[in-house]
N, C-alpha and C positions, 0 to 999 in steps of 0.2 A: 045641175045647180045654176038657176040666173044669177048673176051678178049688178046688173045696173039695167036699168030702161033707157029709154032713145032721148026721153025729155030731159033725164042728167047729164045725160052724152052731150045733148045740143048745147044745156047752162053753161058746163063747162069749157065749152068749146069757144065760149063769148067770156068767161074769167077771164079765158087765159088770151086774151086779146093783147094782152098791154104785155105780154113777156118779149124778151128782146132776143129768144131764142126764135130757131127756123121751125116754123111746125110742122118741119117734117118730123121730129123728136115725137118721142109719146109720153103724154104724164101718164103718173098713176092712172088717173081716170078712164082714161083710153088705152091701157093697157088690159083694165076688166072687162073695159066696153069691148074689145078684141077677144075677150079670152070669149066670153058671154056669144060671140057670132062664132068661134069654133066649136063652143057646148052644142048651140043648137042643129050645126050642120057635120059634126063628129059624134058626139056622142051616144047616139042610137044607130048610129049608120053602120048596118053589117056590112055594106060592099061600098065603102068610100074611093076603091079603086077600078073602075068599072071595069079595065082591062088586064087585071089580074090576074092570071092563072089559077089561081088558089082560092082557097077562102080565108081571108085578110081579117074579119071580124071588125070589133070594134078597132081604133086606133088612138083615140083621143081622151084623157083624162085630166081631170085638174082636181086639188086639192089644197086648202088653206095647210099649211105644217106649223104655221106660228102669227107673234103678233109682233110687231113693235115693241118698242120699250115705252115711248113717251103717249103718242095717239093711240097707240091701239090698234095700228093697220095691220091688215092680213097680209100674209108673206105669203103669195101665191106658187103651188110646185104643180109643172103642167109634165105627162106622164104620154107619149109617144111610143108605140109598139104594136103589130099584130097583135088580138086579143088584148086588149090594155084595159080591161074590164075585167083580166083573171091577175090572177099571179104564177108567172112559169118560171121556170128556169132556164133564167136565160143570165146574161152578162149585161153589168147597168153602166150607164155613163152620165156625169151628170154637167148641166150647162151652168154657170152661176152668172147672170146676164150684168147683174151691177153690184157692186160694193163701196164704192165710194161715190158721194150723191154728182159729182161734175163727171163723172165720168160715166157719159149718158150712151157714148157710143154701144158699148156692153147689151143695151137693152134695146136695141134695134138688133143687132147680129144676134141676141138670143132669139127675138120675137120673130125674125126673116126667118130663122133655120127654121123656126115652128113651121111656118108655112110652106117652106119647102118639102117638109117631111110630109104635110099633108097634103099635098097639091103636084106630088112631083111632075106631072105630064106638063108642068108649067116651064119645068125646067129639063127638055129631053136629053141634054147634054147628058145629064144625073141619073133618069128616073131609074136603071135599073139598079144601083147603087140603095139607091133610095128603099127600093124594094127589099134587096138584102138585110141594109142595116133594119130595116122594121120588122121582117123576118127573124131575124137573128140577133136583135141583141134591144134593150131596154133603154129609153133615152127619158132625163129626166131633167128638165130645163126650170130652173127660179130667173124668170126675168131682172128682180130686183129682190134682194132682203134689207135693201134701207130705202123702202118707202118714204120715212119720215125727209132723209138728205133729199132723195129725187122731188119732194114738193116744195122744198124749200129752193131748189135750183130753178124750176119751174114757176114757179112763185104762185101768190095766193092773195087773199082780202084779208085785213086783218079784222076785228070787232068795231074799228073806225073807218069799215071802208077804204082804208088807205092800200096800195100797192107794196106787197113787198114779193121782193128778191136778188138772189145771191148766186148769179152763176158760176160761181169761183167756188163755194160750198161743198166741204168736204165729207162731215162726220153725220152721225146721227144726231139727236134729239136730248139729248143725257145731259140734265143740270147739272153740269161739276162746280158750278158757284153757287147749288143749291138757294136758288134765290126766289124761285119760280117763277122767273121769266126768262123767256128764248133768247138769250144773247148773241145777238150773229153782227160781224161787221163787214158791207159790203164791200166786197175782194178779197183778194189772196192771203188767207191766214189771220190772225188774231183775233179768232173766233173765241168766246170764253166755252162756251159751253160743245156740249158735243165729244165724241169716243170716235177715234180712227178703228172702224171694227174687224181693219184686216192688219190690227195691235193689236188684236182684244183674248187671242188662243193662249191658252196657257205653256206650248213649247218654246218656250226663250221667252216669255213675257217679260219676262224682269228686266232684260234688255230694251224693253222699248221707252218713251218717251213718260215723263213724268206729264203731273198737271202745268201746263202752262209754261213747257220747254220752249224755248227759243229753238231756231230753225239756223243753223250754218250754211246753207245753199246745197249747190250740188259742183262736183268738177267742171262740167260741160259747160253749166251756166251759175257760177256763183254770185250775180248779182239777183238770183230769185231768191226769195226768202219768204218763208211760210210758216212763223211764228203759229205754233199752239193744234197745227195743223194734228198732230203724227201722236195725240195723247191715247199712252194705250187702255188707259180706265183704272178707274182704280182697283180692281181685282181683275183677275183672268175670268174671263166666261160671263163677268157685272151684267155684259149686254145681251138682252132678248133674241136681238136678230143673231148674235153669233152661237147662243144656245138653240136657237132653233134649226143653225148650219149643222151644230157639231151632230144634235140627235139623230139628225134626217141622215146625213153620212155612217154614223154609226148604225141606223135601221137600217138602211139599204145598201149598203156592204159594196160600193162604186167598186168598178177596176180602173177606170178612166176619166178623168175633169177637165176643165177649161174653168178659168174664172177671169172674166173678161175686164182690162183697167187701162188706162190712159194716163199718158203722161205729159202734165201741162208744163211743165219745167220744161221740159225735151230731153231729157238727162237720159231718160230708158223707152224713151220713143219706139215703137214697132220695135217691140221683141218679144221674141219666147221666151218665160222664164221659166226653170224647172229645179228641183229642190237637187241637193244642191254640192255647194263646192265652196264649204268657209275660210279652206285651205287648200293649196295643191297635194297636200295630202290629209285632207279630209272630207271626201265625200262622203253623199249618200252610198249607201250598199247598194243598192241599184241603177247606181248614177249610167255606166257603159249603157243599160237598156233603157233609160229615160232619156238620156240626152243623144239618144240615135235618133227616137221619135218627133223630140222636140227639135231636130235639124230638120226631118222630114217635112214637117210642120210650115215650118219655117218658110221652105222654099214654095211655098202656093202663096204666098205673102210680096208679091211685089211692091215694096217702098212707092210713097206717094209721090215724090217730087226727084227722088235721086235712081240712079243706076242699081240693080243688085235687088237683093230682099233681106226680109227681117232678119234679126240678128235672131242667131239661139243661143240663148245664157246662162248660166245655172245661178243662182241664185247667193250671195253672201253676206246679207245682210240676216242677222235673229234675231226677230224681235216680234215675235208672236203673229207669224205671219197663215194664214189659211194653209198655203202647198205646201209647208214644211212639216204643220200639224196634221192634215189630214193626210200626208205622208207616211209620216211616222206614227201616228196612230191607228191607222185602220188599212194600211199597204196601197190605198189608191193613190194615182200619180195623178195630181195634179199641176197642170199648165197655166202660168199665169201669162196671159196675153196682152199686152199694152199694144192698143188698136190706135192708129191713128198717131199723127207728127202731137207737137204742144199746140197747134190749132187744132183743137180734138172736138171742138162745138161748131165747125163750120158752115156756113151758110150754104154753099154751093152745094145742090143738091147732086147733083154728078158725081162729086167728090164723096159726098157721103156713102152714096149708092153704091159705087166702088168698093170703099171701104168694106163696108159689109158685107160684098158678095166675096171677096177675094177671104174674110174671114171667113165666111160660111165653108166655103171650099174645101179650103184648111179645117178645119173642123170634122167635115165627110170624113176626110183623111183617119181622124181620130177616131171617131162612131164605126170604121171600119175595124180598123185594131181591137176595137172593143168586140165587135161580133165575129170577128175571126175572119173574114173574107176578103179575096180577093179580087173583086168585081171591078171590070175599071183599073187595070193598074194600082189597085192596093196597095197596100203595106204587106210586112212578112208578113210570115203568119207563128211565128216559135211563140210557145206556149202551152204549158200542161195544166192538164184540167182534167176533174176527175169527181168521183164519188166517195165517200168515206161510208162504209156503214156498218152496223154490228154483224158480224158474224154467223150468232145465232138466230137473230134475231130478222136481220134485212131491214132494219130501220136506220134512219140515217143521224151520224153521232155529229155534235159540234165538236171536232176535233180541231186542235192545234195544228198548225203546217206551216211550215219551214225550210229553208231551203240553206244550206249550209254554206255555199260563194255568196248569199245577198241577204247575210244578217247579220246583224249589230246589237248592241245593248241598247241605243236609243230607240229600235223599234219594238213598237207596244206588239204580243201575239194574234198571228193573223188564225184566223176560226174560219171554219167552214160557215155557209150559209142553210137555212131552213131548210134547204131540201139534201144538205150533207154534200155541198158541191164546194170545190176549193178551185181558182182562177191563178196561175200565175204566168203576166208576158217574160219573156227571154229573149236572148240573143243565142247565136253562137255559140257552141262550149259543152261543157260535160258536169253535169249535177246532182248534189245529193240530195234528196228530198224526205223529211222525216213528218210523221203522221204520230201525233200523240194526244191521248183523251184518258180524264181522268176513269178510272174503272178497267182500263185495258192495258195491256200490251203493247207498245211500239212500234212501230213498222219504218224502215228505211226504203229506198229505193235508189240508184244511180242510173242516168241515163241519159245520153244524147238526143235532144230537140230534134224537129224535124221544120224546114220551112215550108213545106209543100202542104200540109196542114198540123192542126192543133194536135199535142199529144193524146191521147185517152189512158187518163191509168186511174183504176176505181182498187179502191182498197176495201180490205173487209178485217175489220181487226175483232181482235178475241179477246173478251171478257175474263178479267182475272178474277181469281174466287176472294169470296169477302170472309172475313172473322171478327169475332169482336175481342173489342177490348173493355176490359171492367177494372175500374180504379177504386180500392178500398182507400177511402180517407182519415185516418187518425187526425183530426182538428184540435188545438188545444181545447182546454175549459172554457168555455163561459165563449167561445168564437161565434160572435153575433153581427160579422162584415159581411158583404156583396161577395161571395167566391167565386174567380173565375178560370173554369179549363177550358185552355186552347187545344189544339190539336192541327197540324200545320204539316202540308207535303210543299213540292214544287210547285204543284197546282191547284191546291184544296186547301181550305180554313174555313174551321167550325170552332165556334165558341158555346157554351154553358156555360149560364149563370144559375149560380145559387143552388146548385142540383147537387146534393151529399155524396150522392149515389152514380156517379159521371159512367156513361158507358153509350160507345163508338159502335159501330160496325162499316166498317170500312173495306178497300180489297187492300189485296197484300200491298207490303212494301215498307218505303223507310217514313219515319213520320217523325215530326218533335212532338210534344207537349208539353204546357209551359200551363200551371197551377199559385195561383197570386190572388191578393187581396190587398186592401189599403196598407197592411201592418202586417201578414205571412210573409215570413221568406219563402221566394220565388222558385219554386221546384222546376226548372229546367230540364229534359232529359231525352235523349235519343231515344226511338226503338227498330225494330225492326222486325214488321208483322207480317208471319208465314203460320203463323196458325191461332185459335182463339187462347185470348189470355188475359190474365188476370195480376195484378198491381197492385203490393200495398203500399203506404206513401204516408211517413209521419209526417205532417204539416208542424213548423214551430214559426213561436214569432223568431221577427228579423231585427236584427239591431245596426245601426249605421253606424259604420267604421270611417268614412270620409262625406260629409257632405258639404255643398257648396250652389250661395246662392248669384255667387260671382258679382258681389257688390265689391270685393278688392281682389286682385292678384295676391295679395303677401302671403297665402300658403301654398304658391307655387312659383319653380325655376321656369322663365318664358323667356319666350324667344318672340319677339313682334308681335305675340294676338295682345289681343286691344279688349275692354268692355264697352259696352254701349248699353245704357238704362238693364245693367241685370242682364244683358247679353255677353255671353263669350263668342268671340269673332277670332278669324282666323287671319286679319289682319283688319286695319284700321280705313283702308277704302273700299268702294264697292266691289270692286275686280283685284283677283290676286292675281300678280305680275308672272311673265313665265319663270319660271325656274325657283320660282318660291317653295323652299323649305323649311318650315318654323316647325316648334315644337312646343308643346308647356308639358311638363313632370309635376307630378304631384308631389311634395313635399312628405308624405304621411304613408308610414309603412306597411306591408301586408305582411305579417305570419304565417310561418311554413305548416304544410300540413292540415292549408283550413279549403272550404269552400267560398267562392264570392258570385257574385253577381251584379255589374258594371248597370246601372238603371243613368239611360239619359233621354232628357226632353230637347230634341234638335229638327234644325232642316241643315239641308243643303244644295248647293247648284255646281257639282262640281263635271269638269269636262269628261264625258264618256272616252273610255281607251288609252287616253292619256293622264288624268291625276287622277290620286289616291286618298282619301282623308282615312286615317289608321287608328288605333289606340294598340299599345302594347303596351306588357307587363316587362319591367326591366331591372337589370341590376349592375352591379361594375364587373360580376366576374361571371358574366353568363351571357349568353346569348338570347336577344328581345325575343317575345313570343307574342306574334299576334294574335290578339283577339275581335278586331274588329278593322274592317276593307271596306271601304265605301266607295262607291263613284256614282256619273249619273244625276241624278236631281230628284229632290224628293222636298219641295219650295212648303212643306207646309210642316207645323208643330206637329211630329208624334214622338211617342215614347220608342225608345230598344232596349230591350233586357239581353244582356251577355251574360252567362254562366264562365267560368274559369276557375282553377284552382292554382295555389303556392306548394309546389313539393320538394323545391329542390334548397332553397332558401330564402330569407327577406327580398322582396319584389317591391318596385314602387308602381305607379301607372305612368304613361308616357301617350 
C-alpha cells in the first residue's frame, strides 16, 4: 500500500518551515513518507537479510487499525517479523510510539527501533539479537495514535494562512465546549478542548479529571501547573484513538508493551513505570514478575545529565490509565517509559540521538522476554507456554488459564489465542496452573519453572456430554409480554425471548435459570444437569411488597446514605472514607413462609479484596442472612434479581 508521493513530502517539508521545533522530529507526514520507503523496499522482499542463514521471508507489514476522532487520520500499526505476510504462532509485543501530542520523543524510538529491526547489519553490536527476536516472536509498533495532538505540536496553516502552534499541546482533537472550533491556548495547560487519552480506559476512570479540572502541580516542582491538561472524557472509551488501542490489544492478545511518554514537569522524568502498587499492600498479582523486568529495563537507561539510571516505579496513580487497563484486561504487561529529562523537545541533536538509542536498547531487552531467548546476555527465560486442544478432536479450544499465585478479582480471564496457545512470563517459585473451557472438563497442573528455557505443557482436555433441558411453561391467561429465559453457568449465558416452548442443550453441570417478564414473577432457580430433563414452571403474576423510587428516606432507618436526583448513595461524597460502615433497613416487613425476589437497578465502584456492599435479610432475634456480596466495579446501570425466602419469622431488608 503507498501512502504519499515525493511531491507531498517535499510541500510539507516547506509548511513546516516556520515550526520552532528541531527537524530532527518527524510529523505525521513524514512518518507515512517513512513508512511508504519501508513498503516499497520490505514488503516484497523475500531475502531482506542477505546473510542470513535461513529463509527470513517477508519482514515488514503496515496497516491502518483506526482513525482519529476529530480529522479522520489513519492510526498507522507497522508489523515486524520473519514471515510478516502469514500469521504464525509466535509471541507479540507491541510498541505504542506516542500518546500524548508534546511528547514527541516516543515516536523517534518507535520509528528508530523499526529500522533497526530492518537493517540490523547497521547495528553489529545487535544484529544477531535482532535476528532471533524476528525469528521468534511478533513485533508490533503504532508510532503515534494521536495524530490529530502530534500536528498540532508540529503545527500547520490555518484557512487564513496564518501560522499556528502549540508545542506544550497535550490531548486530542475532542470539542468538549462543543462549540466547533479547535480551542487550544499556546503553552502549558488551559487548553479548552481536547481528551487526555491515557484518561480515557475505563479501569479507574472515574478517578480521573473532570471537564475543565484545575491542575495542583506536582511535589518535585509545584510551581508547574497544567490547568485542564489531564480531562479524562467524558465517557470511558468517548475517544476513537483509545478504542482503536483497546480493540487492536484485544485482537492481538500482546505478552509484552512499552508505551513511550515524557515528562515535561520533571516530576517522573526517565523512569520505568509498571502497573502497579496503589498500596504497600496492594499490588498487581503479578507485580514480583513485572517489576524484575521493569528494573532490568531500567538499567540500559543511563540518565542524561546525572549519575545512575532510570528509576523503575510501579505505578500509583488510577485514573484510566493504558498499563493498568491493558493489564488487567487482557494479562499483557505493559511498561510506561517516560524518555527523556522535562527538556523532552530538545534541540541538540546528540542529545536526542542518545536518547533514542539508549531507549531502543532497552527495549531489545523486552522483544527478547517476549521471544524467549537468550542471545546477548538476555533476560531469564521462566515461562510456560503451551497448547490447549480438544481431546477428541485435536483442535485447538479458547480456554480459560489461570494461574493460582498471580490472580486476583480485578483481572479480566486470560483465553488462549487462535491457534489454542496460552503465554505466561514467571519468576522463581512453584505454581498451580488451571485450564478451563466451557463444554469440558478442567485440568490443573503444578510445576516448577525452569530458566534455562521456556516450559512446554500442551493440554488436551475432554469434552463433557451434553443433555437437554425442556421447560413446560404454565403462563397465566391472557399473558401477552416479551418472555424472557436465561440460563446462566460460571462461564455461559443464553437468553430466549418470547419462545413458549424454552429448551437448552447444554453439557453437564450446575446452571441457574431465571424466567421474567415486565409483570411475572421472577422464577429463579438452581439445577444441576447430569442427565436430559424436563421442567414444569407455573408462571403467576408478581405483586410488590416494598417498592421505592428514593425520592425520600422516610420509609427507612439510615445511617449516612444520602439521595442525589432519585439516586440512593452510599454516602454523600464521591469517595467513601476508610472504615466506612453505614447501613439503611427497610422499614416494611416480610412474612414468614413466603418466597421474594430483591430486583435492583444499581452500579458500583467498590475496592476489590477489601470492601463489601451487602444486602441482608434481618431480625432482632436471629441471625442476618446474606443475600447479596458485592465487590469490584460494575460503573454502569444494570438490573440483579435475588431470589430468597422468610422461614423462620418476620425478616426486614438491611
Amino acid at each position: 500500500m503507498f501512502l504519499v508521493g515525493l511531491y507531498i513530502i517535499t510541500f510539507f517539508s516547506i509548511l513546516n518551515s516556520q515550526s520552532v521545533l528541531s527537524e530532527r522530529y518527524t510529523t505525521y507526514e513524514e512518518i507515512e513518507a517513512r513508512m511508504n520507503v519501508w513498503h516499497n523496499n520490505f514488503s516484497n522482499n523475500l531475502d531482506p537479510y542477505p546473510n542470513y542463514p535461513g529463509n527470513e521471508g517477508i519482514i515488514y507489514h503496515h496497516e491502518i487499525i483506526g482513525y482519529s476522532g476529530v480529522d479522520n487520520l489513519p492510526i498507522w500499526a507497522i508489523k515486524l517479523t520473519m514471515n510478516a505476510n502469514l500469521d504464525e504462532d509466535k509471541p507479540r509485543a507491541l510498541i505504542l510510539g506516542q500518546c500524548h501530542a508534546e511528547e514527541i520523543y516516543g515516536v523517534e524510538i518507535a520509528l528508530d527501533l523499526v529500522d533497526w529491526l530492518l537493517n540490523p547489519l547497521e547495528h553489529p553490536q545487535y544484529y544477531l539479537s535482532i535476528y532471533d527476536i524476528m525469528q521468534n516472536a511478533e513485533i508490533w509498533v503504532v508510532p503515534t495514535h494521536n495524530p490529530e495532538g502530534l500536528s498540532v505540536v508540529h503545527g500547520w496553516y490555518d484557512e487564513l494562512d496564518y501560522w499556528n502552534q502549540d508545542v506544550y499541546f497535550r490531548k486530542n482533537k475532542y470539542d468538549a465546549n462543543n462549540n466547533n472550533i479547535f480551542d487550544f491556548v499556546i503553552g502549558i495547560g488551559n487548553d479548552y478542548d481536547g481528551v487526555d487519552l491515557n484518561r480515557n480506559y475505563d479501569f479507574n476512570w472515574i478517578f480521573g479529571d473532570a471537564l475543565l479540572s484545575t491542575d495542583s502541580g506536582c511535589g518535585a516542582n509545584p510551581s508547574y501547573v497544567a490547568n485542564y491538561d489531564y480531562y479524562r472524557g467524558p465517557s470511558p472509551f468517548s475517544e476513537q484513538e483509545v478504542v482503536t488501542i483497546r480493540d487492536f490489544v484485544l485482537d492481538k492478545q500482546f505478552l509484552l508493551s512499552i508505551a513511550y511518554h515524557s515528562s515535561r514537569s520533571g516530576c517522573v522524568a526517565e523512569k520505568v513505570i509498571y502497573p502497579w502498587e496503589w498500596d504497600v499492600n496492594k499490588k498487581s498479582p503479578d507485580f514480583d514478575i513485572i517489576s524484575r523486568l521493569g528494573f532490568e529495563m531500567s538499567q540500559f537507561l543511563p540518565k542524561e545529565a546525572e549519575s545512575g539510571y532510570y528509576a523503575a516505579a510501579s505505578s500509583i496513580s488510577r485514573r484510566g490509565n493504558a498499563h493498568d487497563w491493558i493489564y488487567a484486561n487482557t494479562g499483557c504487561i505493559q511498561y510506561l517509559v517516560e524518555a527523556g529529562t522535562e527538556n523532552m523537545q530538545p534541540d541538540n541533536i546528540e542529545i536526542i540521538d542518545e536518547t533514542i538509542e539508549k531507549n531502543i536498547i532497552s527495549a531489545m531487552h523486552l522483544l527478547k522476554r517476549t521471544a524467549g531467548i537468550d542471545t546477548q546476555n538476555g533476560p531469564e527465560k521462566y515461562q510456560i507456554t503451551g497448547l490447549v486442544t480438544d481431546a477428541v478432536t485435536g483442535s485447538p479450544i479458547e480456554a480459560i488459564v489461570y494461574i493460582d499465585e498471580l490472580n486476583g478479582p480485578m483481572l479480566k480471564d486470560r483465553y488462549t489465542d487462535s491457534f489454542g496457545r496460552y503465554r505466561r512470563l514467571l519468576i522463581e517459585g512453584t505454581y498451580t496452573i488451571h485450564f478451563e473451557a466451557f463444554g469440558y472438563h478442567s485440568h490443573e497442573y503444578t510445576f516448577v519453572p525452569s530458566n534455562s528455557q521456556p516450559t512446554e505443557y500442551n493440554v488436551s482436555l475432554m469434552p463433557k456430554d451434553y443433555y437437554t433441558i425442556d421447560l413446560d411453561l404454565n403462563l397465566p391467561y391472557m399473558f401477552d409480554e416479551n418472555l424472557y429465559v436465561e440460563i446462566s453457568s460460571e462461564r455461559y449465558s443464553e437468553t430466549l425471548i418470547s419462545d413458549l416452548s424454552p429448551s437448552f442443550n447444554v453439557p453437564e453441570g450446575d446452571y441457574q435459570i431465571s424466567i421474567y417478564s415486565d409483570n411475572l414473577y421472577p422464577e429463579i432457580f438452581d439445577i444441576n444437569l447430569s442427565d436430559d430433563i424436563n421442567i414444569e414452571i407455573d408462571c403467576n403474576w408478581k405483586s410488590t411488597i416494598l417498592f421505592d423510587d428514593f425520592s425520600t428516606l422516610e420509609d427507612w432507618t439510615n445511617q449516612s446514605w444520602a439521595i442525589d436526583q432519585g439516586v440512593l448513595k452510599s454516602q454523600s461524597d464521591f469517595l467513601y472514607s476508610n472504615l466506612l460502615d453505614n447501613a439503611i433497613v427497610s422499614n416494611v416487613y416480610l412474612e414468614q413462609n413466603q418466597n421474594y425476589v430483591l430486583s435492583i437497578n444499581h452500579m458500583y465502584e467498590i475496592e476489590w479484596d477489601n470492601d463489601n456492599f451487602n444486602i441482608y435479610t434481618t431480625c432482632n432475634n436471629c441471625e442476618d442472612e446474606l443475600i447479596v456480596n458485592l465487590s469490584g466495579h460494575n460503573y454502569d446501570w444494570h438490573n440483579l434479581k435475588v431470589p430468597f425466602s422468610i422461614n423462620n419469622e418476620d425478616k426486614n431488608l438491611k
